[in-house]
N, C-alpha and C positions, 0 to 999 in steps of 0.2 A: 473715506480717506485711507482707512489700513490698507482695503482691497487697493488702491490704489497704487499703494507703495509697495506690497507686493511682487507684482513685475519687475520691479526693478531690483527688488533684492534677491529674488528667484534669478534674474537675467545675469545679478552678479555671484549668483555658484555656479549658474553654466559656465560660464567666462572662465575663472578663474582657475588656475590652476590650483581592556583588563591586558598592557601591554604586558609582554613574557621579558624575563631576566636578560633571556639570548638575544631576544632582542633590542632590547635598550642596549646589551652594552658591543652591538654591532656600531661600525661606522657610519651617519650620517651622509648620506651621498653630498656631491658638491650642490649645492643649491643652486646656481645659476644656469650648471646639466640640467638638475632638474627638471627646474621652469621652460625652460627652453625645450625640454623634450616635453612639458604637461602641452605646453603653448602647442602640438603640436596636433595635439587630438581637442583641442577647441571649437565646438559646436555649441548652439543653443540647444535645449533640449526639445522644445519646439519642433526640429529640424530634425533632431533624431526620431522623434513620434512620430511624425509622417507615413511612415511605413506599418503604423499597430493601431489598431484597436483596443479601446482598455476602457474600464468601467472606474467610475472618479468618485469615490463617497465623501460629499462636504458637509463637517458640520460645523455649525458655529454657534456659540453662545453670548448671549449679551448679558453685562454687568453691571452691577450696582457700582455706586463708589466705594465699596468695601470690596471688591473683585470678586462678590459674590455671583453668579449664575441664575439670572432673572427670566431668563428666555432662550431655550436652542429651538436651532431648526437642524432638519439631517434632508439634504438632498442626493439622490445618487443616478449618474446620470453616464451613456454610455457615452464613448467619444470617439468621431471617427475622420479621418483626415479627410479637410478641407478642398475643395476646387481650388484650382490655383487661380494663386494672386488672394483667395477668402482665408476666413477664420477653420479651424476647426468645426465639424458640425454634433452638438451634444444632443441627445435625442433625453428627456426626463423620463423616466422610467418609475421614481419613487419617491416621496416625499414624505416625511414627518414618519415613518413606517409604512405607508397605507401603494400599495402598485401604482401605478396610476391606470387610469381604466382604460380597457382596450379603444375604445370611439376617440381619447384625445390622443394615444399614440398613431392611432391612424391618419391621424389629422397632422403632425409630424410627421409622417411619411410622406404625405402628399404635397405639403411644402415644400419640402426636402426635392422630389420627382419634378415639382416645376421649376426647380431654380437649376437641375440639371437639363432639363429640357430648354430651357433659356441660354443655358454654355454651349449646347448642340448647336442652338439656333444661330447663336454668335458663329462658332465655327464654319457653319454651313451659308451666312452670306458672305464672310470674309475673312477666312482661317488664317488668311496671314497676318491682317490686324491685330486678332483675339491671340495670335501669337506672341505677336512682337509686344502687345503688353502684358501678356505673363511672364515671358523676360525680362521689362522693365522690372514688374516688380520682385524677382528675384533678383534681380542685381544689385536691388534699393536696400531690399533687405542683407545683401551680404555688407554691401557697405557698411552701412548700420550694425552689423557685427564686429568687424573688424575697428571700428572707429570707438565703441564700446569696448572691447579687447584695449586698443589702445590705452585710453582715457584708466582702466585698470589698474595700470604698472605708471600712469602719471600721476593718480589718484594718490595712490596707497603704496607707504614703506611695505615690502611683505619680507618677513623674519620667521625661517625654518626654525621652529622650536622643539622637533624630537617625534619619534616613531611610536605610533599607538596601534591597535586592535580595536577596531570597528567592525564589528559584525561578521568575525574569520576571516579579516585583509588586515594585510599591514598596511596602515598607510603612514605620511608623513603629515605629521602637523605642522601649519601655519597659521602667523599672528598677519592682518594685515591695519596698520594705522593708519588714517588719512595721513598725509602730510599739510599742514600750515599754509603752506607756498603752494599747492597745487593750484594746476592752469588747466585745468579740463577742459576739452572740445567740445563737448556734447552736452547735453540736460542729462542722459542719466548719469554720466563724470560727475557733475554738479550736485546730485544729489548722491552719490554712492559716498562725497565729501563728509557728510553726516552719521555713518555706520564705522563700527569697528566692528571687525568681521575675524571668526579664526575658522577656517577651512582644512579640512583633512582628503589626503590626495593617496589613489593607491599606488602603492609603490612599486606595483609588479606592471598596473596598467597606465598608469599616469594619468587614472581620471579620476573627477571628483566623486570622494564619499558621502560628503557629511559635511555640513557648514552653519553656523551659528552665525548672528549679526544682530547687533543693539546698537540701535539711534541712540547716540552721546550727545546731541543736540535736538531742539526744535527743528523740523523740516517743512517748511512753509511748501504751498505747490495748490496752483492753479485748475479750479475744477469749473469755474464757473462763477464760483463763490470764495470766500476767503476762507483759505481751509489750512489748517495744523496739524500734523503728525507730532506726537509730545516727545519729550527727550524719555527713553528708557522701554521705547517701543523692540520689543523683540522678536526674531526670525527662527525655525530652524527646518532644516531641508538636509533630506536624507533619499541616497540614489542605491540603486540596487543592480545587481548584474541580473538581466534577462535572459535566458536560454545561452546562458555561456557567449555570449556575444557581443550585446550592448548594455551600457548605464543608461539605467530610465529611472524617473522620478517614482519614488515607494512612500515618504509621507511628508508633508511638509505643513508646519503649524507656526500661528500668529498669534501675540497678545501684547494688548497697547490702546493706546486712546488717543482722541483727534477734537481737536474744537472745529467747529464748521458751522461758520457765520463769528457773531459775536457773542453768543451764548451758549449754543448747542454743544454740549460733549459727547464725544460715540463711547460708548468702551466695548471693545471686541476681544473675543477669543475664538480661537480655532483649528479646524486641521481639514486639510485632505488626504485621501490615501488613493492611492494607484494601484489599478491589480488586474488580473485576466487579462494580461498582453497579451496580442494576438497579431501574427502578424496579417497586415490589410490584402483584401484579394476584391473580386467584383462580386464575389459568393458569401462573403464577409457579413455585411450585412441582415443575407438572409436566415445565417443560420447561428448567429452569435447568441448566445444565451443567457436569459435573464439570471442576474444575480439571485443568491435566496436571501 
């Protein structure tokens, strides 16, 4: 159920749009400039990954009810952009410390060779088909952005509350509160209704730095099963400048707890970190290099 809600709370810092003396008592730019100029470099980050290869280290811990640390695992897995209209494709490389052994990475590769072998084959009896639905479903997906975007600034009052230092950027800080009356479009509208969120944007780039988010209510949400995200579930996602050029995701950590079913409680904690961008090429693959 945490994993679950995830997505959604990661989708809303893409979305969204030790400070020094000088500048605090610098002028606050107009907030509605702002927004309107962050609004303008809004992507998923999803969408900006596409182009890189990066190595993803998850670990996660499960907890007692004293939030003590009962059980981690660490997976570390390389990640490399998706055939279009698919997922990203993660190759496992590591688990719990131990490599993982050359015979089952192999066996990853050659899934991997027949599902592109299959997009050939698509293309080669009728490339204009295998066309026109990878454009369908980019176009599904941009909607799906923009209507998420929307649902943001219907969702949630957002209140400039002052300029901090994040990691050698200035950025500006925001409070964002659902509002009461919100009429959200979408299921993620509907559930972002649940978070109160403060996000920090940079001020030189107008994109996001840094964003924190705690479920202030129960978040009910359909898996199958009758499943609950608790009230006091916490987020925090942190984006970094790559190669002086793009914001890409650098760590993003969860802790909180879910009932699923009528008895079952999860309690999770956790983090991923991002690293080794690289930008994707057809040689990418073959020469990208295992993590130590």
């Amino acid at each position: 159920m945490i994993a679950r809600a995830l997505p959604i709370l990661v989708a809303l810092g893409f979305l969204i749009a030790g400070s020094t003396l000088g500048a605090q008592n610098r002028p606050l730019p107009d907030q509605e400039s702002f927004l309107t100029e962050t609004r303008k470099h809004l992507q998923t980050d999803s969408t900006l990954q596409n182009g890189y290869v990066y190595v993803e280290t998850r670990r996660e811990q499960k907890l007692d009810k004293g939030g003590r640390t009962r059980e981690e695992s660490v997976k570390v897995v390389e990640s490399y952009p998706g055939f279009p209209g698919e997922q990203r494709w993660e190759r496992l490389i590591a688990e719990d410390g131990r490599p993982v052994p050359p015979e089952e990475l192999a066996r990853q590769d050659r899934e991997r060779q027949q599902k592109a072998n299959e997009m050939v084959r698509r293309l080669a009896r009728d490339s204009s088909k295998e066309l026109a639905r990878q454009e369908r479903e980019l176009q599904k997906a941009r909607r799906e952005r923009d209507e998420a975007v929307s649902d943001i600034y219907n969702v949630f009052e957002i209140r400039m509350i002052g300029r901090e230092r994040v990691e050698e950027h200035d950025t500006i800080a925001f409070l964002l509160t659902p509002r009461r009356d919100a009429k959200p479009k979408t299921r993620a509208g509907e559930e972002m209704r649940h978070f109160s969120v403060r996000a920090w944007v940079s001020e030189n780039d107008h994109e996001l730095v840094k964003l924190e988010a705690e479920a202030i209510d129960d978040l009910k949400s359909g898996l199958g099963v009758l499943a609950k995200l608790h009230k006091g579930a916490r987020l925090s996602f942190l984006r970094r400048k790559v190669n002086g050029e793009v914001w890409l995701p650098a760590v993003v950590s969860y802790h909180g707890s879910a009932r699923v079913g009528l008895l079952f409680t999860l309690r999770r904690s956790g983090t991923s970190e991002f690293s080794g961008y690289r930008k994707y090429s057809v040689d990418t693959f073959e020469d990208f290099s295992r993590p130590k």
